[in-house]
N, C-alpha and C positions, 0 to 999 in steps of 0.2 A: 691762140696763145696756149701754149702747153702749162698744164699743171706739174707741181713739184712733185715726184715719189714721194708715196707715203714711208715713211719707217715702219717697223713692223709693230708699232704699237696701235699705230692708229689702223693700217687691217687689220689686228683686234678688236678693235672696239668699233667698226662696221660689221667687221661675222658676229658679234655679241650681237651687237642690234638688230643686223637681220631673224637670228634664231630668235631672239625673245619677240621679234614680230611676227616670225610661222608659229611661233606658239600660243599668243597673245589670242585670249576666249572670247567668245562673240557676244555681243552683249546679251541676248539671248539665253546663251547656253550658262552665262553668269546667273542671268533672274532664274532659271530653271536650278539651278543648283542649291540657291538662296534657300529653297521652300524644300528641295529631298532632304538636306543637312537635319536640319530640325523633325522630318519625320523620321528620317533613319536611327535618330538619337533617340527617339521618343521609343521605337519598335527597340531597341535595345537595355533598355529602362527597362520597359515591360515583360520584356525578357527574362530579364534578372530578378524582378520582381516575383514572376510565377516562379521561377526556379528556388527562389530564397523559400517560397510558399511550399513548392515539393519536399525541401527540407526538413520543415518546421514540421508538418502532418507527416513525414515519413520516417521523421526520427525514434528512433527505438523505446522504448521505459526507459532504459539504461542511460542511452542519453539527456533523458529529458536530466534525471536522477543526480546526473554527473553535472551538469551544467549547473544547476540549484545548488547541489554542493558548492560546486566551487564561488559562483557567486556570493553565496555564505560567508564562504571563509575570506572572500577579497574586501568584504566590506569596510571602509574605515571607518561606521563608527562602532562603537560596543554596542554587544549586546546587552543590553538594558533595557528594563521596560520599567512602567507605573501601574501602581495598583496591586491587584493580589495575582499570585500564579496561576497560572491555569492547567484544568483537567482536557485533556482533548480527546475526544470521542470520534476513532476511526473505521468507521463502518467497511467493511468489504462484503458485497452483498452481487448477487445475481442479478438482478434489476435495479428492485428498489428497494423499500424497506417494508416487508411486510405486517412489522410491527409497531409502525410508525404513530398508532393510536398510544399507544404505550408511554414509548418515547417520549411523545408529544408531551404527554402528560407528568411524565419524569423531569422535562427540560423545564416546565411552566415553573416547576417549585424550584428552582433554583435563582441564585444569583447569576443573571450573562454574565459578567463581568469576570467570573469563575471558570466557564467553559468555551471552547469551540468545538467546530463540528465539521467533519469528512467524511467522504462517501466517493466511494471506488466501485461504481457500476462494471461489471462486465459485460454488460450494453453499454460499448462504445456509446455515444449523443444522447442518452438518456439525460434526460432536464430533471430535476424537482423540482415542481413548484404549486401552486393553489390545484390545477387538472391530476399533479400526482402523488400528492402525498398531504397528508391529512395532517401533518404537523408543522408549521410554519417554523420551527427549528432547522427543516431540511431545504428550506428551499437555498438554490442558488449553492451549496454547499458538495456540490458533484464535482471530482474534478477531470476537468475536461480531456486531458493526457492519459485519460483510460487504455486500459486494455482487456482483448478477450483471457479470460483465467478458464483453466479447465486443471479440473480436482489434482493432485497426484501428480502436478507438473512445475517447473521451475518457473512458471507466469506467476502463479501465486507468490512465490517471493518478491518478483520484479513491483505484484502489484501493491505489497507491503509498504516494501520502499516508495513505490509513487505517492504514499498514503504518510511517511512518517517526512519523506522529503518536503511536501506541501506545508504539514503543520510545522515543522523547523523555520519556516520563514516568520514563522513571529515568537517574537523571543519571549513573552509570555507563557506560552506552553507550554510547560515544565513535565506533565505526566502525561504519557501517551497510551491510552489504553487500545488494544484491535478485538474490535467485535465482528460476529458476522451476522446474518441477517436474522436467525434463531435467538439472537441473545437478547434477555431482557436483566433487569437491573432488580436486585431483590431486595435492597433499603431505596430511600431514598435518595438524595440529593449529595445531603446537608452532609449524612453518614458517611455516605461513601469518598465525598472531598476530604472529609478529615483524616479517614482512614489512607488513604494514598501519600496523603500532603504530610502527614505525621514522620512518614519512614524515609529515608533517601537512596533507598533502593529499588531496584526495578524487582518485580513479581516474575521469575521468567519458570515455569517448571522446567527441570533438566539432571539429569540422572544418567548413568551409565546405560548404553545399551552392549549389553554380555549375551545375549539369547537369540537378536532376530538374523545375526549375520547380515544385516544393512549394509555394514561399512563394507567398501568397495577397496584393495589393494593399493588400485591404482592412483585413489586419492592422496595418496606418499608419493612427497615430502610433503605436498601443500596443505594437506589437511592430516597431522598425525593421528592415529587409530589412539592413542592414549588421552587426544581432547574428544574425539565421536562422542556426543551426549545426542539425549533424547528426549522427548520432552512435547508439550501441549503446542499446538502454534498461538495459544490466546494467550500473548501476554501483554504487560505493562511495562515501559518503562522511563528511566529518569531520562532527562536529555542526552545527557553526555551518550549516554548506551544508546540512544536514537540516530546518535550523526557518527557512532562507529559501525551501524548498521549502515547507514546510511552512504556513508563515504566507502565500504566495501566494494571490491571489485574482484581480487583474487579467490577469495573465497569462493563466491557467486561461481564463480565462472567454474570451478573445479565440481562443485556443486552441478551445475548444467549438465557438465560433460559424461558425471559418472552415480548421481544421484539420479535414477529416473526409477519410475513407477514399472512393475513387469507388467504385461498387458494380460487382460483374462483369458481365461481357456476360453477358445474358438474349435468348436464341434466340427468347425467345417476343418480344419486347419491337420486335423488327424495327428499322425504324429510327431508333425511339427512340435504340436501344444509342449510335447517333455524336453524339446531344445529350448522354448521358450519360458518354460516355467525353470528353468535354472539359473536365469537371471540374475541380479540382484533385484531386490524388490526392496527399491527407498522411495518414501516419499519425504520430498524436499523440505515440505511446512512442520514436519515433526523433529528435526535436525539442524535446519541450516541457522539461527537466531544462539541458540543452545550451544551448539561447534563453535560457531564466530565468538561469543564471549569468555567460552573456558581458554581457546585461543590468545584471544587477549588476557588473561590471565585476571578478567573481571568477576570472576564465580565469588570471589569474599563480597563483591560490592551487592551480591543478588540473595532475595527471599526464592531458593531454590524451588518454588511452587508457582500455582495458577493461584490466580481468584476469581475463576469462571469454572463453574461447576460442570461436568458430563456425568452423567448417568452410562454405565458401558455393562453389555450384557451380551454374553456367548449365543452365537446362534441356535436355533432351536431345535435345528437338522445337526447333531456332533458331527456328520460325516461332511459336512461342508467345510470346505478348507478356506472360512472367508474369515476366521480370527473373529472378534471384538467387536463391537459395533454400539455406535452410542444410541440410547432410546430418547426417543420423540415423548416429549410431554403432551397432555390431554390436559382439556378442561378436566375430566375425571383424575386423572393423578395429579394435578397442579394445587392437589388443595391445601388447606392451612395447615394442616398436619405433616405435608410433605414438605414444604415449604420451611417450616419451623426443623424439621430434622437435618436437614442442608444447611440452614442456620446454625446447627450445632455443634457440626463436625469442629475440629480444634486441632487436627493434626492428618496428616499423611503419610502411610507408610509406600518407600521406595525398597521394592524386594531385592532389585539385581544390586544394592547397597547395603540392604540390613536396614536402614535407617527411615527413621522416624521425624519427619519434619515437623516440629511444635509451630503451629500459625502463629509468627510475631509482625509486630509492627512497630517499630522504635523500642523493643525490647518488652514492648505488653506483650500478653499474649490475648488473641484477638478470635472472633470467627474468620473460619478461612476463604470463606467464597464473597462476594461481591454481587457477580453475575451467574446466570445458569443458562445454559446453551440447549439446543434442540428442542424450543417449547413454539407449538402449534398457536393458531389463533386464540382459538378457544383456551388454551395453555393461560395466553396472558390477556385474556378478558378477564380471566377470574381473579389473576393475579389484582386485577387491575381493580378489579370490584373491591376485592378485599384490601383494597385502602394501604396496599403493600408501598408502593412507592408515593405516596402522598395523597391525601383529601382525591375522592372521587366525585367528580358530576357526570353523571348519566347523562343527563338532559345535551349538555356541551357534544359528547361522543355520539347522541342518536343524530344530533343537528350535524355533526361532521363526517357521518359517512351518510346521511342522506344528501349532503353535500357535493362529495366524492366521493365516488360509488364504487 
């Protein structure tokens, strides 16, 4: 009995069924698949995971810097906070803090609820804690997003900002001081809260520079030669002036490109040395804070000074061509006499200006310094003995570096 021709639909759909039966997986090769699916997904995870991890550790200052920003600014709620403002104390230091007896001791007398506290190791993974440091103010207060700072270089800005970007995340922080590892505090606590919190201006020193030929040509348009100021890297200042630092980028960057330190005469280098010494010779930390605010056209909002004292003394060889140099305090020079005359000073004269800066603070006039820079251990043991920054215990201090040695 012959069957009917198919039409051409149904050889269709016999060659369908055949192919999808040469194709059809063996049971076998299905359960073998079942089990690679799920580790190939896993191996790809993990993947992405370490790569997310290369990111995060290999990201720059800048970016860390920019990122913090912006999350800042995206927040929806306000900034507000409760309670009283706060002073924040930003350490940028080589390690650790080697005057952290001091400190310690300055932090005890105050109200926490007033201050926080930063610290910008240039040792990358350096911890504080009970093994390193003698004051229980610093522990845990490192931040981790460090980097290497070498003197005379655009790191130390970068590392600034790592330092002012941190403390902008709590909106409390109202006055942001930068200290380095030399600085100690010459009232105590109570004084120096009031003294900040009274004014609503930032402390920034900055002045004309007419004399050293820093400014660089090239830095036009982005940085006009008529805002170039010059000035202390140790300042203070109010928030707002913290997150125009902070949110910078063009500046920075022109900064980088054409602010750099000249490198010293190399004997070996012969005479190379006279192409090299015609450089420009900027460094970044005396300029770039200074620039950025006459820029912004915030110089009315600023006490045109520091309130961190240097001592600056010409070298003792005239024929060395190394300029100014600030002096290291002694137990021997740190004493109450010298102390009391750094107290007393009332005003600053700016030469390349003419001008005469009267120490104000909300329209008093005020002592000018605060802190003082470049003191030795021994500097601020005595400091410390003499009851400068608050009530001394000996006893406390012999027990805490027999402690931590």
């Amino acid at each position: 009995m012959s069957l009917p021709p198919l039409g051409g639909g149904g050889r269709l759909r016999i060659m369908t069924r055949k192919i999808f039966q040469a194709q059809a997986v063996p049971p076998h090769r299905r359960f073998s698949m079942c089990w690679k699916l799920p580790v190939l997904l896993s191996l790809c995870l993990s993947l992405l995971a370490i790569f997310n991890l290369h990111l995060y550790y290999s990201s720059s200052a800048a970016d860390t810097v920019r990122i913090s920003a912006a999350r800042r600014r995206m927040s929806p709620f306000p900034l507000s906070f409760r309670g009283p403002p706060k002073i924040v104390f930003l350490f940028l230091v080589r390690r650790d803090v080697p005057l952290d007896f001091l400190w310690g001791a300055f932090f005890d007398g105050a109200d926490v609820a007033k201050f926080s506290v930063f610290v910008h190791s240039s040792t990358p993974g350096f911890q504080f804690d009970e093994s390193t440091s003698k004051s229980r103010h610093l522990y845990g207060r490192q931040l981790n997003a460090s980097i290497q700072v070498a003197w005379g270089e655009s790191s130390m800005l970068e590392a600034e900002k790592l330092l002012l970007s941190a403390a902008l995340d709590d909106p409390a922080n109202q006055r942001f001081v930068l200290l380095s590892d030399s600085c100690v505090p010459l009232y105590n606590f109570s004084y120096i809260y009031n003294y900040l919190m009274a004014s609503p201006r930032s402390f920034v020193d900055s002045f004309l520079d007419t004399k050293e030929g820093r400014y660089n040509q090239k830095m036009s348009p982005v940085i006009p030669m008529e805002k170039w100021r010059k000035g202390s890297q140790w300042i203070t200042l109010v928030r707002s002036h913290a997150e125009v630092v902070v949110d910078d980028d063009g500046v920075l960057a022109a900064f980088k490109k054409f602010c750099k330190r000249r490198p010293p005469v190399d004997a070996s280098k012969g005479k190379l040395n006279w192409k090299l010494q015609q450089q420009h010779n900027c460094i970044p930390d005396e300029h770039y804070v200074q620039t950025l605010l006459a820029m912004k056209d915030l110089e009315q909002e600023l006490e045109r000074r520091t309130v961190t004292y240097t001592e600056w003394n010409q070298p003792a060889n005239k024929m060395e061509n190394t300029g100014w140099h600030p002096t290291t305090f002694t137990y021997a020079s740190a004493g109450p006499k010298k102390i009391k005359a750094i107290k007393e000073i009332n005003h600053v004269y700016y030469e390349t200006e003419y001008r005469n800066e009267w120490c104000h603070t909300n329209a008093t006039l005020v002592p000018c310094f605060l802190f003082g820079r470049k003191f030795s251990r021994g500097a601020a043991m005595r400091i410390l003995s003499e009851g400068v920054v608050g009530p001394f215990d000996a006893s406390a201090l012999l027990l805490s570096t027999m402690t931590h040695p």
